[in-house]
PDB file as gemmi writes it, atoms N, CA and C in Angstrom:
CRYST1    1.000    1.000    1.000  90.00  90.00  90.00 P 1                      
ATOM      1  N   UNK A   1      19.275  -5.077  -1.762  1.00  0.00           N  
ATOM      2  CA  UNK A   1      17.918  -5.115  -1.254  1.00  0.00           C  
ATOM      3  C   UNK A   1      17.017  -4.301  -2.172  1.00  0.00           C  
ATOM      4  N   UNK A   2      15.872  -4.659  -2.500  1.00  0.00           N  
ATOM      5  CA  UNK A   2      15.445  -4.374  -3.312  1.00  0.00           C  
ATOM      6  C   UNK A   2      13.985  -3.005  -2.831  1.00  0.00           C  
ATOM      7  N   UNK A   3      13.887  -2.973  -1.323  1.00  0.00           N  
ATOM      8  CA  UNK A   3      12.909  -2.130  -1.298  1.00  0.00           C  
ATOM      9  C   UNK A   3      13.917  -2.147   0.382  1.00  0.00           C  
ATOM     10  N   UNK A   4      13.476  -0.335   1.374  1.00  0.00           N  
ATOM     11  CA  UNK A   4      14.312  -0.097   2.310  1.00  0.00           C  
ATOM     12  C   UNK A   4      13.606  -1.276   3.268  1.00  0.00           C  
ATOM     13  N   UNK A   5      14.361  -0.815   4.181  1.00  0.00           N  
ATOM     14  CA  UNK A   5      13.704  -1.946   5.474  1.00  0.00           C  
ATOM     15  C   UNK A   5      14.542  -0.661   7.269  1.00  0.00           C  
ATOM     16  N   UNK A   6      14.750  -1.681   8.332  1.00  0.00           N  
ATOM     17  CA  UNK A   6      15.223  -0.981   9.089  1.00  0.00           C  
ATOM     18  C   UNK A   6      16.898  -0.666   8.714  1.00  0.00           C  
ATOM     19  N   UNK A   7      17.670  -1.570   8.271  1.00  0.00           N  
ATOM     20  CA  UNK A   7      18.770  -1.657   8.178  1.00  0.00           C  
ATOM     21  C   UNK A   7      18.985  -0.954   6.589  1.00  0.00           C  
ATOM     22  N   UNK A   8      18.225  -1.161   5.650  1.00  0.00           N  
ATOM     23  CA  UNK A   8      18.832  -0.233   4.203  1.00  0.00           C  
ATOM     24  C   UNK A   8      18.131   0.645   4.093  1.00  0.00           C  
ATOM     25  N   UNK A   9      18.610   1.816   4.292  1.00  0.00           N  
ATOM     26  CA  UNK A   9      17.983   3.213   4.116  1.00  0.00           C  
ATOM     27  C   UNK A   9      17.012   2.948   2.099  1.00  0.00           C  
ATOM     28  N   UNK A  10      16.490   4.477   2.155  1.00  0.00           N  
ATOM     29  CA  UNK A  10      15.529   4.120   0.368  1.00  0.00           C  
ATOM     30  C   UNK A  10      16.990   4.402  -0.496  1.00  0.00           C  
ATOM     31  N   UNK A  11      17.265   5.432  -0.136  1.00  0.00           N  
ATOM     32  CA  UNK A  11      18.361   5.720  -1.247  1.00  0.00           C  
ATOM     33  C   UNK A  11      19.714   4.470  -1.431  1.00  0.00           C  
ATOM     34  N   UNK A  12      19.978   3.739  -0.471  1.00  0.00           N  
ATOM     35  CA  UNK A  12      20.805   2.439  -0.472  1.00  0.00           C  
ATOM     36  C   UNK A  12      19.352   1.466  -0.830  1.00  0.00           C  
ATOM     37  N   UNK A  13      18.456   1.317  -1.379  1.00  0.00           N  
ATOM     38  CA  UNK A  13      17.591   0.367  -1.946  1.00  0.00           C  
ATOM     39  C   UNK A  13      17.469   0.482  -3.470  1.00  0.00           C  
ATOM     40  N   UNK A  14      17.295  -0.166  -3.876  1.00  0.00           N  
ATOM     41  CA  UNK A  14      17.156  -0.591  -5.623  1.00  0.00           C  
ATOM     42  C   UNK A  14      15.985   0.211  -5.862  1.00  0.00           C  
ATOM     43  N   UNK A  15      14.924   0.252  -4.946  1.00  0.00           N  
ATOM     44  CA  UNK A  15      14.003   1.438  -5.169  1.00  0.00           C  
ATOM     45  C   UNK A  15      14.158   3.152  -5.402  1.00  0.00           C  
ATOM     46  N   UNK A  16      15.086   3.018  -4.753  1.00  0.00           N  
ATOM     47  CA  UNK A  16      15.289   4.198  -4.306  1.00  0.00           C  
ATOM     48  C   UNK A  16      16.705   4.346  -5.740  1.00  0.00           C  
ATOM     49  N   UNK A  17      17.217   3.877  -5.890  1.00  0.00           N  
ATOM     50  CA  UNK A  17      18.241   3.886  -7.724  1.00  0.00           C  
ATOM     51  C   UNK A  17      17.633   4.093  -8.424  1.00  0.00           C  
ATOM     52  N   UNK A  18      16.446   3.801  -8.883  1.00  0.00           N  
ATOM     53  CA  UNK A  18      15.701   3.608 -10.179  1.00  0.00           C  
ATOM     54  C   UNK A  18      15.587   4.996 -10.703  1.00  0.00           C  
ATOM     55  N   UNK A  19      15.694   6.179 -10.182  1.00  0.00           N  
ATOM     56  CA  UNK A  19      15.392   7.816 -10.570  1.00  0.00           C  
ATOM     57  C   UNK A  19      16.970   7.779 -11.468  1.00  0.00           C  
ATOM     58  N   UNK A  20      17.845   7.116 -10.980  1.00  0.00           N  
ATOM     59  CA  UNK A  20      19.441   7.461 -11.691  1.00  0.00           C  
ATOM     60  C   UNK A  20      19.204   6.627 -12.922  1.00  0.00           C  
ATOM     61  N   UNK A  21      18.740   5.511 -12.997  1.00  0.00           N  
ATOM     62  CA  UNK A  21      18.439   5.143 -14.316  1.00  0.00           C  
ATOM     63  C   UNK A  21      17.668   5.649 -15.098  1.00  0.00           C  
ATOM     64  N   UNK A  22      16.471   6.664 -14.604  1.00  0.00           N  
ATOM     65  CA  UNK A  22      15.304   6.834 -15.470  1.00  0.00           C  
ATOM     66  C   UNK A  22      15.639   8.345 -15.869  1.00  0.00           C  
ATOM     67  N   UNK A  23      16.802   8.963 -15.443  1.00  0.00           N  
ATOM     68  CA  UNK A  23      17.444  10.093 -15.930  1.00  0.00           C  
ATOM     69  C   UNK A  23      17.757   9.910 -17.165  1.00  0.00           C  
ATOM     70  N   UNK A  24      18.247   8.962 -17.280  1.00  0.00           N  
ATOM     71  CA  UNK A  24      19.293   8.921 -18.329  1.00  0.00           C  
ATOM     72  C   UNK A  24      18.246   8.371 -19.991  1.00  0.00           C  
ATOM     73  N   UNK A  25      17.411   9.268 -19.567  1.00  0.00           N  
ATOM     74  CA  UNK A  25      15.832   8.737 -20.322  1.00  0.00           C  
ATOM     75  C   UNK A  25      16.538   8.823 -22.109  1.00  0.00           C  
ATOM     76  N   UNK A  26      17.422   8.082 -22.513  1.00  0.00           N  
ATOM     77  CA  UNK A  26      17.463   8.018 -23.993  1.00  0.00           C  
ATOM     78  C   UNK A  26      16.710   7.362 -24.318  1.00  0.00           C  
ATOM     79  N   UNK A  27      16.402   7.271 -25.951  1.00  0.00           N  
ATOM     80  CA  UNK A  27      15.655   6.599 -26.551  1.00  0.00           C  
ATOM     81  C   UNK A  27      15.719   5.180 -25.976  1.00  0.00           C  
ATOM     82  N   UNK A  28      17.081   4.609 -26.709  1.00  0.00           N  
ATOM     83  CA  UNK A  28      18.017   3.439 -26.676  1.00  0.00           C  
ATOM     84  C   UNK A  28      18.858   3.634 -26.119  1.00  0.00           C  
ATOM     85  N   UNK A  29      19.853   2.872 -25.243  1.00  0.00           N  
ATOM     86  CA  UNK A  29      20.575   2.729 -25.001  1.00  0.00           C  
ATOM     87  C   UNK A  29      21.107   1.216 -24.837  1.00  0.00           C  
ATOM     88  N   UNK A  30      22.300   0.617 -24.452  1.00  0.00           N  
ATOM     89  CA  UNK A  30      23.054  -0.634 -24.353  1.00  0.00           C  
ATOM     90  C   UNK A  30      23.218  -0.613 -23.133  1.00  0.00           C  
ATOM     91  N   UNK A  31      23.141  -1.469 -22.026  1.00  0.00           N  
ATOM     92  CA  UNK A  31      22.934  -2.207 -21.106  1.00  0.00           C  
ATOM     93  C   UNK A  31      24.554  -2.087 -20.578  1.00  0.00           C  
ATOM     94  N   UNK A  32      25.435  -2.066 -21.334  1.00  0.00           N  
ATOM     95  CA  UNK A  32      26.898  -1.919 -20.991  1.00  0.00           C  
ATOM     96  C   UNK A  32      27.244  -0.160 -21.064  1.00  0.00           C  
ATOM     97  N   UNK A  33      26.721   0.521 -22.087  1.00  0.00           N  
ATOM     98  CA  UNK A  33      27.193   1.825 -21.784  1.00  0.00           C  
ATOM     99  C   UNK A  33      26.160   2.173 -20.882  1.00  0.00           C  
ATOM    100  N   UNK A  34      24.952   1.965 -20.041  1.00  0.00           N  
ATOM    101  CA  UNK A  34      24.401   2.303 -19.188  1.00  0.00           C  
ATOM    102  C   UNK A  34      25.273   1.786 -17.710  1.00  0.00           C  
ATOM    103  N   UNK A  35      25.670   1.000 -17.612  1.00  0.00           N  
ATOM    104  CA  UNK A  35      26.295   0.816 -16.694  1.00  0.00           C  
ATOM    105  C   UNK A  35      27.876   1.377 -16.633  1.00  0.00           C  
ATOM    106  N   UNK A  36      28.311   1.336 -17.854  1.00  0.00           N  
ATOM    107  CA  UNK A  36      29.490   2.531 -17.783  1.00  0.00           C  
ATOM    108  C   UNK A  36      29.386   3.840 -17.250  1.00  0.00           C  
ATOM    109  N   UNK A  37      28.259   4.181 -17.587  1.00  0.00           N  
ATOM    110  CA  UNK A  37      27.727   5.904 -17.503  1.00  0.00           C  
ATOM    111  C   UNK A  37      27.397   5.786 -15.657  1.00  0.00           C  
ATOM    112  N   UNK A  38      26.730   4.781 -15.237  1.00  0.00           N  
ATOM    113  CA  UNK A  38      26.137   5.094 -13.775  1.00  0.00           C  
ATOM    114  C   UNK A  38      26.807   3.541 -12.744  1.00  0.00           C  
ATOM    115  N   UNK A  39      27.518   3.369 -12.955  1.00  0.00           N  
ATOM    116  CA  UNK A  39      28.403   1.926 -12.529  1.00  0.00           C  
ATOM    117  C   UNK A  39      28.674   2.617 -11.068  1.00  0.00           C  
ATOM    118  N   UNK A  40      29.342   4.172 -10.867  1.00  0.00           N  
ATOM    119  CA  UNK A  40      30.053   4.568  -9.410  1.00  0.00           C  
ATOM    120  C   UNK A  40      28.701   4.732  -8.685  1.00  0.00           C  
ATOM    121  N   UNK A  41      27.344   4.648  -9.379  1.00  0.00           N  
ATOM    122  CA  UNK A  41      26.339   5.140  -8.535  1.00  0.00           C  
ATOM    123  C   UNK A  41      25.824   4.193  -7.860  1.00  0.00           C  
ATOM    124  N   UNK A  42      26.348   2.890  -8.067  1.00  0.00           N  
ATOM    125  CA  UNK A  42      25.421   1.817  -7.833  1.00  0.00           C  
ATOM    126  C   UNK A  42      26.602   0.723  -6.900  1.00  0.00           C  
ATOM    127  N   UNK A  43      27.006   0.024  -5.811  1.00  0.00           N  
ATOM    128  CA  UNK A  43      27.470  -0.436  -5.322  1.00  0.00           C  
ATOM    129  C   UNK A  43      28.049  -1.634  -5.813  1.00  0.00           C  
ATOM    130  N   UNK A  44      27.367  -2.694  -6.512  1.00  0.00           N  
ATOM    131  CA  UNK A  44      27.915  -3.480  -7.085  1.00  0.00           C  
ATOM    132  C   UNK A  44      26.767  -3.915  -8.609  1.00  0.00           C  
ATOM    133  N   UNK A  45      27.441  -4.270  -9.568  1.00  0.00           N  
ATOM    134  CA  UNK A  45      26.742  -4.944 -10.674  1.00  0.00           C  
ATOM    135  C   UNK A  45      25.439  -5.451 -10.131  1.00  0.00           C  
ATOM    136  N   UNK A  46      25.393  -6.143  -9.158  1.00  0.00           N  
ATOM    137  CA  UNK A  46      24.281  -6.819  -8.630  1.00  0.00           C  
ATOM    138  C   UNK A  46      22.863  -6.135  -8.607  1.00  0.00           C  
ATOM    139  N   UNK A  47      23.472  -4.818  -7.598  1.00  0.00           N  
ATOM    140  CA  UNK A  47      22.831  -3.914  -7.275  1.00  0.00           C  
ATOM    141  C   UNK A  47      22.006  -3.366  -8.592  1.00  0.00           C  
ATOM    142  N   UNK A  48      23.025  -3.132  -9.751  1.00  0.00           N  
ATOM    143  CA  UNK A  48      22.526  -2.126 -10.947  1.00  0.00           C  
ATOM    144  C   UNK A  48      21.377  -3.093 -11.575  1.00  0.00           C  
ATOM    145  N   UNK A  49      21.959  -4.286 -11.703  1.00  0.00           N  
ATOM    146  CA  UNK A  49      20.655  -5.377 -12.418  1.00  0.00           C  
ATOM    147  C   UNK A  49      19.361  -5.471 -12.010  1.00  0.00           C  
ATOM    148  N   UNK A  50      19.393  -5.549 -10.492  1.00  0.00           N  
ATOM    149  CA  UNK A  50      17.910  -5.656  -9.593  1.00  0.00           C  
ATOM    150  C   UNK A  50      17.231  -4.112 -10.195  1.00  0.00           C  
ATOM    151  N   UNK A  51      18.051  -3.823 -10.171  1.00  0.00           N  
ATOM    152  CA  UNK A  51      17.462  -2.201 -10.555  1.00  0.00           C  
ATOM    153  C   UNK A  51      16.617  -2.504 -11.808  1.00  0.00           C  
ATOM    154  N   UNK A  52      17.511  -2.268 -12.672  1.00  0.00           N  
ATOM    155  CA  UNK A  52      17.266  -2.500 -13.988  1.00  0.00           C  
ATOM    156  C   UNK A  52      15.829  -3.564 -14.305  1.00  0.00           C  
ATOM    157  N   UNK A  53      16.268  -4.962 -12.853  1.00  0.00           N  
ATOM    158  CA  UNK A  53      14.882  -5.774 -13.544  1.00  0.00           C  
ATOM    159  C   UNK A  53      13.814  -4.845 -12.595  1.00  0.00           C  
ATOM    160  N   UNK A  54      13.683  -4.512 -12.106  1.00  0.00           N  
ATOM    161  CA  UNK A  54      12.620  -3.478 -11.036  1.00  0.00           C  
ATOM    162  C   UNK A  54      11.844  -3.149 -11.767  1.00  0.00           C  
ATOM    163  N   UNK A  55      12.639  -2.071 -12.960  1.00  0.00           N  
ATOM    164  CA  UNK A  55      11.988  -0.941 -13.828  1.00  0.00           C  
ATOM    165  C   UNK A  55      11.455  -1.623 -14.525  1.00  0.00           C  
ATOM    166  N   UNK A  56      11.602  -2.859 -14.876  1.00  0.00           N  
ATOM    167  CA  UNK A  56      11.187  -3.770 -16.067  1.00  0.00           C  
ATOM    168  C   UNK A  56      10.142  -3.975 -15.656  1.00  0.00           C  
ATOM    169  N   UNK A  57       9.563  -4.983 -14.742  1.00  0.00           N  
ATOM    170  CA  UNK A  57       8.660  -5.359 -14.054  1.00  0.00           C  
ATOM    171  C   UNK A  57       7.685  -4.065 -13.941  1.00  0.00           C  
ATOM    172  N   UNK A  58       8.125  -3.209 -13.281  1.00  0.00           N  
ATOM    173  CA  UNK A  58       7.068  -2.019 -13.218  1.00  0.00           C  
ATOM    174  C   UNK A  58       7.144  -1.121 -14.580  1.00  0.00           C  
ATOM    175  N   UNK A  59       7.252  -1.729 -15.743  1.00  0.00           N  
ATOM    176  CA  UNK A  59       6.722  -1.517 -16.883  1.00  0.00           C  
ATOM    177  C   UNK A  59       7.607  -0.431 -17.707  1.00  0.00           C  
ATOM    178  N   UNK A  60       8.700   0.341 -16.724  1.00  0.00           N  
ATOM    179  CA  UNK A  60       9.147   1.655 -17.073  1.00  0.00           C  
ATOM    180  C   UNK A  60      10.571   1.587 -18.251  1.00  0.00           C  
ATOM    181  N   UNK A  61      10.748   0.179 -18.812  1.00  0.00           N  
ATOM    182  CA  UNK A  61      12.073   0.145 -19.320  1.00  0.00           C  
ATOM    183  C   UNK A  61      11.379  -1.021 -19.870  1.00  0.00           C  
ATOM    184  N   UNK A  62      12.000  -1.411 -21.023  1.00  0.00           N  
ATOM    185  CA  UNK A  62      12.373  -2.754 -21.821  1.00  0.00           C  
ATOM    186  C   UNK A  62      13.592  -2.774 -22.084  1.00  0.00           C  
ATOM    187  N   UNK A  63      14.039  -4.741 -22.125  1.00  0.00           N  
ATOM    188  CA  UNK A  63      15.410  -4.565 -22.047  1.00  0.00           C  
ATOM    189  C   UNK A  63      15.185  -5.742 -23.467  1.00  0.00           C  
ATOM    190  N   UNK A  64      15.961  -6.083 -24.231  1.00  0.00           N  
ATOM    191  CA  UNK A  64      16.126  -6.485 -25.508  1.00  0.00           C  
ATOM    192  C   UNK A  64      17.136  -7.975 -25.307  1.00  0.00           C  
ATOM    193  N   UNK A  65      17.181  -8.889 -24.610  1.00  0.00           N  
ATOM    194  CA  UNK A  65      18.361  -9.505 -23.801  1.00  0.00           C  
ATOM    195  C   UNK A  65      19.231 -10.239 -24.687  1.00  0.00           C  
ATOM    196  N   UNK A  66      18.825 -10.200 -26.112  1.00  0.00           N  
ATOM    197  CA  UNK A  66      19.397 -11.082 -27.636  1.00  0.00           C  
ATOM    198  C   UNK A  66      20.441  -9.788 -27.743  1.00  0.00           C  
ATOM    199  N   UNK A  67      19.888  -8.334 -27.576  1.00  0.00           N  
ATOM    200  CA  UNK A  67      21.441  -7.760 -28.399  1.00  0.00           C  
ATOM    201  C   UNK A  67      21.702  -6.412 -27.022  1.00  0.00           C  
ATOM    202  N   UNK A  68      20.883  -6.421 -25.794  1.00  0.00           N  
ATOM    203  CA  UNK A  68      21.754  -5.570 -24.422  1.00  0.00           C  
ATOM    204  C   UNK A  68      20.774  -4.412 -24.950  1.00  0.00           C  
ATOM    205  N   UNK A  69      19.603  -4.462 -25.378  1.00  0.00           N  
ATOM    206  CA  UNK A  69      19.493  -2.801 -25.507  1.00  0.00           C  
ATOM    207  C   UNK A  69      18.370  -2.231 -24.843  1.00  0.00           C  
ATOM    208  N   UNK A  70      18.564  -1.427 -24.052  1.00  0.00           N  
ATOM    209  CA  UNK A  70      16.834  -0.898 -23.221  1.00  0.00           C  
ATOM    210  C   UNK A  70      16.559   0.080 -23.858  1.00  0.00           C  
ATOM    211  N   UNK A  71      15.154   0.052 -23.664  1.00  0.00           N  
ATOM    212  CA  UNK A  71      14.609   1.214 -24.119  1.00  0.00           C  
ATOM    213  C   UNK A  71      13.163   1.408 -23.413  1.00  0.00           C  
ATOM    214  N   UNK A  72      13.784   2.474 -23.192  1.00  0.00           N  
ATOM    215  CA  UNK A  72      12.300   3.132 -21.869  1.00  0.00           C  
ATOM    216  C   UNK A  72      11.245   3.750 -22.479  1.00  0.00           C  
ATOM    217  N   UNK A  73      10.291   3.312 -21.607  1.00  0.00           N  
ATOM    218  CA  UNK A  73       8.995   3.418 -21.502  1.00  0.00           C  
ATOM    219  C   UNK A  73       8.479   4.967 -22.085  1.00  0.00           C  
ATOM    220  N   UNK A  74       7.367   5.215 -22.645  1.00  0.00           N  
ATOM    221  CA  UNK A  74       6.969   6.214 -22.832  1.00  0.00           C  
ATOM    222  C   UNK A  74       6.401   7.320 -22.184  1.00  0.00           C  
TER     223      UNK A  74                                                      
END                                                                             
């Protein structure tokens, strides 16, 4: 789920993930060692992607989808 409601608390929402990704504020990083690094934080792959496109959309990450590489926002 991508934002809470009655049944998904914020911190079980993709909204509420996006601070564990935006920690990990490297320059660059790869889309596979980002999910290596924060994979136990996130419930399923599914979960980590919505995330991932979230931040995108709200401008805070670019993702590179020809070679896996994000790189966050300034």
């Amino acid at each position: 789920m991508i934002v809470p409601n009655k049944v998904i608390t914020l911190r079980e929402s993709a909204l509420g993930r996006t601070p564990l990704i935006l920690r990990e504020k490297a320059t660059q990083t790869n889309l596979v060692s980002l999910y290596d690094k924060l994979g136990k934080e996130f419930e399923s792959i599914d979960q980590f992607l919505l995330t991932i496109d979230l931040l995108y959309i709200l401008g805070q990450i670019d993702v590179d989808l020809s070679t896996g590489v994000v790189t966050y926002a300034n």
